[in-house]
N, C-alpha and C positions, 0 to 999 in steps of 0.2 A: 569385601565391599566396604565403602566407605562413605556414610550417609552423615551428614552433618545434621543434626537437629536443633542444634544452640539458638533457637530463635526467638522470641517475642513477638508476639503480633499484639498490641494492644488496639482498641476502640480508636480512629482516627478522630484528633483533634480539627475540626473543619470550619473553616475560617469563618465568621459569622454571616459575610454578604452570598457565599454559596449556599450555606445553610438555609441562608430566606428564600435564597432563590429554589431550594430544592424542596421546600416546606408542603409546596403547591404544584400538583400532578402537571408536567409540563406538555402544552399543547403542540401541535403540529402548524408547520407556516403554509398554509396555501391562500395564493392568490395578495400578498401582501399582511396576510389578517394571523393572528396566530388564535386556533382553532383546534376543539377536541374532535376525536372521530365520531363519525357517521355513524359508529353501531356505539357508542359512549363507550367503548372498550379500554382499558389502562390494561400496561403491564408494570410488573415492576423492576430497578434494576438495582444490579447488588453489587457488591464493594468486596469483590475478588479476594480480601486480605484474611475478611473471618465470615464470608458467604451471608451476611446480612442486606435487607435492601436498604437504600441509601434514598431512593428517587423512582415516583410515579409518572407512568410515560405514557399518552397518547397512542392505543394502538392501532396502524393504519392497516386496510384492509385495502379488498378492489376496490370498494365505492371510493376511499379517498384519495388510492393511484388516480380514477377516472373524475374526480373533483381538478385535483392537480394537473395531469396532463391538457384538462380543459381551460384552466384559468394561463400556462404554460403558452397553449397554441393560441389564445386570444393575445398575450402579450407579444407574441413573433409575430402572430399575422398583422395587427391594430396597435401595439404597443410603441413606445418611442426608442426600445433598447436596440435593436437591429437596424434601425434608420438614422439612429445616434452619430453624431460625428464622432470618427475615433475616436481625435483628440478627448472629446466628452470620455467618451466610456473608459480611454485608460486612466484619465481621474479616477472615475468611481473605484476601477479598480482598483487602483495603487491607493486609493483610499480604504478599503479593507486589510490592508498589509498593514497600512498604517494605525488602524484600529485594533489587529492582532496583538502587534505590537504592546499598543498602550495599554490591554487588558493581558498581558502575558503570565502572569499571576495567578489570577482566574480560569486560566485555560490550562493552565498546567498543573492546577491542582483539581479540575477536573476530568484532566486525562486521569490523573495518580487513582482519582478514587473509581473512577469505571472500566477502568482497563488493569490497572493493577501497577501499572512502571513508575518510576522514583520521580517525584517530581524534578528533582534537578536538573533528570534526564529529558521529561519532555519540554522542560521551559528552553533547555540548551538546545537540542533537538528538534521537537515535533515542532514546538511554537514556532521557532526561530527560522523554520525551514519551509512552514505554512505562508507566515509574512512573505517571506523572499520569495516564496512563489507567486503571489499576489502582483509584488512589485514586480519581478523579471516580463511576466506575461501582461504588463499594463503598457508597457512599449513596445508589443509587437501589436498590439493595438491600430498604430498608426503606419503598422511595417506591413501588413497584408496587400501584397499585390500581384496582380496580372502580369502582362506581356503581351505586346505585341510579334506576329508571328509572319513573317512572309511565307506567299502558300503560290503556287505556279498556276493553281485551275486552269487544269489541263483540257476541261472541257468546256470553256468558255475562251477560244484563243482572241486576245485583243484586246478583254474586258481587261479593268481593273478592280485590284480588291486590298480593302485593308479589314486585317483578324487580329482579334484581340482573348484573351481570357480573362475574364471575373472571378477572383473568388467569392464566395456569398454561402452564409451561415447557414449549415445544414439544417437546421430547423428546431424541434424540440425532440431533446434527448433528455432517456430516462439514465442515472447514474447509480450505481449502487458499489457500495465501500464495504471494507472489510473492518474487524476491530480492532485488527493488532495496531495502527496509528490513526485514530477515527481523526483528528482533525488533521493531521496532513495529506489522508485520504483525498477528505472533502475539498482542498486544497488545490492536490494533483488535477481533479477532477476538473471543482469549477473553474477555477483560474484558466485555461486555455478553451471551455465553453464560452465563457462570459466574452473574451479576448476578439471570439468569432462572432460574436451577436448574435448568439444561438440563445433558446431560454431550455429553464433545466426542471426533470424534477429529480431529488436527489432523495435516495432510500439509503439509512442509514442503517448499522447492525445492531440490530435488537440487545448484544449484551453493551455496545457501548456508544447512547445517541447523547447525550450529554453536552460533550462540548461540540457537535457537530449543529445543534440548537442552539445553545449560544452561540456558534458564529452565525446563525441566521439571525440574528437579533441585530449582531456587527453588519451584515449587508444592507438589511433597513438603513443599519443609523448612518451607512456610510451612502444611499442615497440612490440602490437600487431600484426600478422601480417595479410595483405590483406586480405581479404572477413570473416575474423573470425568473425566480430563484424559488421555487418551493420543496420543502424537506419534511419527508414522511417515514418516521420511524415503524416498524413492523418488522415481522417475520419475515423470511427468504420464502417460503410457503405459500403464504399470500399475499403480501405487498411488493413481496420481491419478483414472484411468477407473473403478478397481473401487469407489474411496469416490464417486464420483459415482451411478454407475447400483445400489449393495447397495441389496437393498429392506427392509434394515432401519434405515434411514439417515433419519430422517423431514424434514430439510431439511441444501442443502448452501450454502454462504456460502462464493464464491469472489473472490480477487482476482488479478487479471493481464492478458492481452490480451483483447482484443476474439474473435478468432477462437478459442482455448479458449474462453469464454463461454459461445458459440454450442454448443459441443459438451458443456460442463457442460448447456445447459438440454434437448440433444435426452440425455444420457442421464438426467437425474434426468425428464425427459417420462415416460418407461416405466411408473412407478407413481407419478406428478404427485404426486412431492414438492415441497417448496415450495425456492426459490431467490434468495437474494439475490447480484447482483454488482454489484464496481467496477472496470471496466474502464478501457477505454483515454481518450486525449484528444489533442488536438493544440488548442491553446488560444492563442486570440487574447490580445493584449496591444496595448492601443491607448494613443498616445501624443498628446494633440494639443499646440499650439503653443502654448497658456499658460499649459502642464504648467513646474514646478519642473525644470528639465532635469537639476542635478545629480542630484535626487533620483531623476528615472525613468529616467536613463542607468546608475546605480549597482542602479537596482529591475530593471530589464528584461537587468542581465545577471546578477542573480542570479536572475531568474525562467525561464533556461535552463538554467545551468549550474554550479545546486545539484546535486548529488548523480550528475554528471558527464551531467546531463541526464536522467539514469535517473527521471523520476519520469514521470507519468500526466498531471499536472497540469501540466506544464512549461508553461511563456510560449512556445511555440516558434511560433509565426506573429505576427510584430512588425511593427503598423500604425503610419506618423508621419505625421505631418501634414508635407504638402511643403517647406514653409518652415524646416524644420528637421529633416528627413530627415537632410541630409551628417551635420552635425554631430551625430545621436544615434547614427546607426548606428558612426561613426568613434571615438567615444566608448566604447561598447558593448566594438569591435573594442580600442580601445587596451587597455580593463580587463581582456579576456580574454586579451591577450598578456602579459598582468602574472600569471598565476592560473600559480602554482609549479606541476606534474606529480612525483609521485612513488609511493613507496610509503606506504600507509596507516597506518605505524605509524613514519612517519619525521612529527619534528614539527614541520617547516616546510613540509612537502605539503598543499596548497589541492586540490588533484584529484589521487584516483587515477586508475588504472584502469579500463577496462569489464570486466563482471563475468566472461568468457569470449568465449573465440576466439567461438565463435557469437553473440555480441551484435557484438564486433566485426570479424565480417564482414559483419553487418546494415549495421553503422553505415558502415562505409567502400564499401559498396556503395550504399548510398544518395547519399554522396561523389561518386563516378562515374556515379550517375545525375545529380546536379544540373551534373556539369562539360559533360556529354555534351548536356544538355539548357540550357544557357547562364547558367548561375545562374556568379554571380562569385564567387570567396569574397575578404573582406578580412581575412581570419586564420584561421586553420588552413587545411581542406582536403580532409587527408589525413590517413590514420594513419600511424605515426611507425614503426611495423615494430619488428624485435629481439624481445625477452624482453617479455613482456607485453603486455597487451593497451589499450597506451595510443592516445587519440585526442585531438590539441588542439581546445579550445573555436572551434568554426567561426561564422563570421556569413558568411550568401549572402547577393549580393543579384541583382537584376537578374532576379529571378523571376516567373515566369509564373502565374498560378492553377490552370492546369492541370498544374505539372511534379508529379512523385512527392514531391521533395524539401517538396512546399507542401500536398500532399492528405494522406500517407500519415504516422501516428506512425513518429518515426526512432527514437526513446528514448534516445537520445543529444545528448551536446554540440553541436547543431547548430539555429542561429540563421536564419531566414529570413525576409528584412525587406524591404515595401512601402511604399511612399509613398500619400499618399491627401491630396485637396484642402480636400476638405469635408466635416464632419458630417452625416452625408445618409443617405436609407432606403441607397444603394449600399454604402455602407460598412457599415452593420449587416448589409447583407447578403451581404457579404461574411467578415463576422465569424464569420458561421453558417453560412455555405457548408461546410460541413463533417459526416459520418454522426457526429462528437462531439460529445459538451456538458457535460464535465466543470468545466472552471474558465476565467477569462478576469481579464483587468488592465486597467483604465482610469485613465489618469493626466492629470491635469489641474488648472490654478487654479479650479476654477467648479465646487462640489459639485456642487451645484444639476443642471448640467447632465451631470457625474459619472455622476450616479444616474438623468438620463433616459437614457444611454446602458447603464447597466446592467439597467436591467429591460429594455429589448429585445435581453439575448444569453439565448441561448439554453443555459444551463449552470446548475450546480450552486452554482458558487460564483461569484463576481465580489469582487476586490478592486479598491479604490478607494485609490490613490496608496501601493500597499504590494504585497509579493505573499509568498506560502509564509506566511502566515499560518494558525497551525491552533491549535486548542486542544479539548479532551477535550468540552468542551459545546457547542460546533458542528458540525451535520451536514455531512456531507460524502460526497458521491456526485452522480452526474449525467443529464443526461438524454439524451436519441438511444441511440446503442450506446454510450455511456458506462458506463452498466448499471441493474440495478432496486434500488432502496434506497438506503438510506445509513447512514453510518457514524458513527459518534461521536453525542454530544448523546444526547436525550431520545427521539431519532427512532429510532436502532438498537435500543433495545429493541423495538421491533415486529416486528423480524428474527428474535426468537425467543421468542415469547411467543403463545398462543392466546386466543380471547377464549373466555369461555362464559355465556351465560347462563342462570340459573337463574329459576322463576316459582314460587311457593308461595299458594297457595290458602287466605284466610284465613277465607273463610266466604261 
């Protein structure tokens, strides 16, 4: 086994305007006002790098879901944001893109410090990706429409009719994010609510609300108006359960695990609200033999051990074709013992952190179940112990289909890699052997044959000789227990929009 521990974590150096900003337990937004809770409740949160708190947070409970969704439903029902000329609203929006932007800095070094990822990464990334969501979805603003339908009324012969469809903004939806990208979460989220003239309340994840707060500071200044947007940090427990199951909440769009999912859909069941999610994935990455090697050995370790593996989408079940098995997976291992561990605001850190003790004791428990059940590792392992909650990028192998470490999302830096002989129904179906189907990677010389292996996986997305490919106009969600909907593109507007149709009687 092969554990790197060569690391440093020192105290992050935190640029003085966050620092003031973090001096002061920060409040929650409802209704326009930024505001402490209802029971005077803080938590605190901590700086993933050496388990210290960093920032006092407002914690929300039911009283302040049910303040929120109050102040929410008075701005749909009375408020100007749903009666807005598009034109109007996709200013504001594209106006938050554009405020992302100019505070890119600030947002990215408040990902580094509550989430744990390299600033470089979320300023390149998360910001960059938040903004462009902002703007893509501020011009479909003006692109929402109907249709007229010719209909025969069969039982009216002679009359005339003309039928039409209305879209119109599904109402007030409760939103809850996860932490692995808290502000392009938040992003995902509002950006195609706002687009539909829906108002939101948005629950953000207790280990990481930070910059999901400052972007509500950014929606103020960019000229939203009162109760449209309110964000209530708390626990999945209680702020997350009570905006799930209010039956003033007329759909809730959640992202995170698989098994929350399941309990977002039995309590919005209650009064069959409508529900979209993006769940979990454990996602194949298939490599065959006259695949460009540099390019898929460089693609398949950055398609684990982006964002310290913490993503949904991760490549973490890696098929090779026999023939060049040793040398991919060897390949893979050597580049992940190259990947610098530090703190997120130090600027030669390639990976921080897991985001808390609780993800990694997930993570290294999982560790122990793959050591226990015969899986090798050819770098990392193990977690690395001390201050923080670091784990090196692991590649197993010598696994089983059936161990935990090959069935179960780890959400962490952790590689699990097969051999396989031939391109054969066995292997596609082993690709899909899985209760997921969020995203998958195929790499190969032979488009051609590329793309027959990609229409028989069973997911959301497939990328072909690339991976973490995302952009604002392509959907993105999955199928199995990956979840229902999807996200970005032209597709998520249906997430929160009604249809209706009207028939007028012309004579």
């Amino acid at each position: 086994m092969n554990v790197r521990a060569n690391i440093t974590v020192t105290r992050a150096v935190v640029p003085p305007a966050i620092k003031a900003w973090l001096s002061t337990a920060r409040p929650m937004l409802i209704d326009g006002k930024w505001v402490k809770a209802q029971s005077g409740k803080t938590f605190d949160v901590f700086d993933p790098a050496t388990g210290e708190p960093i920032a006092s947070v407002a914690e929300g409970d039911k009283a302040d879901i049910d303040l929120a969704v109050k102040a929410a439903r008075r701005a749909f029902a009375s408020g100007p944001w749903s009666r807005m000329t598009p034109s109007e609203r996709g200013r504001i929006i594209h106006r938050i893109g554009d405020l992302i932007l100019e505070n890119a800095d600030e947002l990215a070094s408040l990902e580094a410090l509550d989430n744990g990822k390299p600033k470089a990464v979320a300023k390149a990334a998360d910001v960059t990706l938040a903004a462009d969501m902002f703007h893509y979805m501020s011009g479909w603003a003006t692109k929402i429409e109907g249709k007229t339908i010719p209909i025969s009324a069969l039982a009216a012969p002679g009359a005339e009719f003309v039928s039409m469809t209305r879209m119109e903004p599904i109402g007030v939806v409760g939103q809850i994010i996860p932490w692995n990208f808290p502000l392009l979460m938040a992003a995902w989220k509002l950006g195609p609510a706002l687009t539909a003239g829906c108002t939101v309340v948005l629950k953000v994840a207790e280990e990481t609300p930070l910059s999901a707060l400052r972007l509500g500071e950014l929606i103020l200044e960019a000229g939203v108006p009162a109760g449209v947007v309110n964000i209530v940090p708390g626990f999945g427990e209680t702020a997350g359960a009570a905006l799930a199951e209010h039956p003033d909440v007329d759909k809730v769009a959640f992202t995170g695990s698989t098994e929350v999912g399941r309990l977002i859909v039995q309590a919005a069941s209650r009064d069959l609200k409508k529900v979209s999610l993006e769940l979990g994935g454990k996602s194949p990455n298939i490599i065959l033999g006259d695949a460009d090697l540099e390019l898929a050995i460089a693609g398949a370790t950055a398609a684990i051990f982006f964002n310290h593996g913490q993503c949904c989408n991760a490549g973490s079940r890696l098929f090779v074709q026999r023939n060049i098995f040793d040398k991919v997976v060897e390949g893979v291992a050597a580049q992940a013992d190259k990947i610098k561990l530090g703190h997120g605001l130090s600027d030669d850190t390639e990976m921080g952190p897991l985001v808390s003790k609780v993800q990694y004791d997930r993570v290294t428990g999982y560790l122990a179940s793959g050591r226990r059940e015969g899986a090798r590792a050819l770098c990392g392992g193990e977690g690395l112990g001390g201050a923080g909650y670091f784990v090196p990028p692991t590649v197993l192998v010598d696994t089983k289909p059936n161990m935990k470490v090959v069935r179960e999302e780890i959400f962490g830096p952790v590689l699990v890699a097969t051999p396989f002989d031939e391109v054969d129904d066995a292997l596609i179906a082993e690709a899909n052997n899985t209760i997921y189907g969020l995203a998958a990677g195929v790499w190969s010389g032979n488009t051609g044959r590329a793309h027959q292996i990609a229409n028989r996986l069973r997911t959301g997305t497939v990328w072909i000789n690339c991976y973490h490919v995302f952009d604002a106009a392509l959907p993105f969600g999955g199928y199995k227990q990956s979840g229902w909907g999807r996200e970005m593109g032209q597709a998520v507007l249906s997430n929160y929009l009604e249809t209706k149709a009207i028939t007028t009687r012309l004579g």
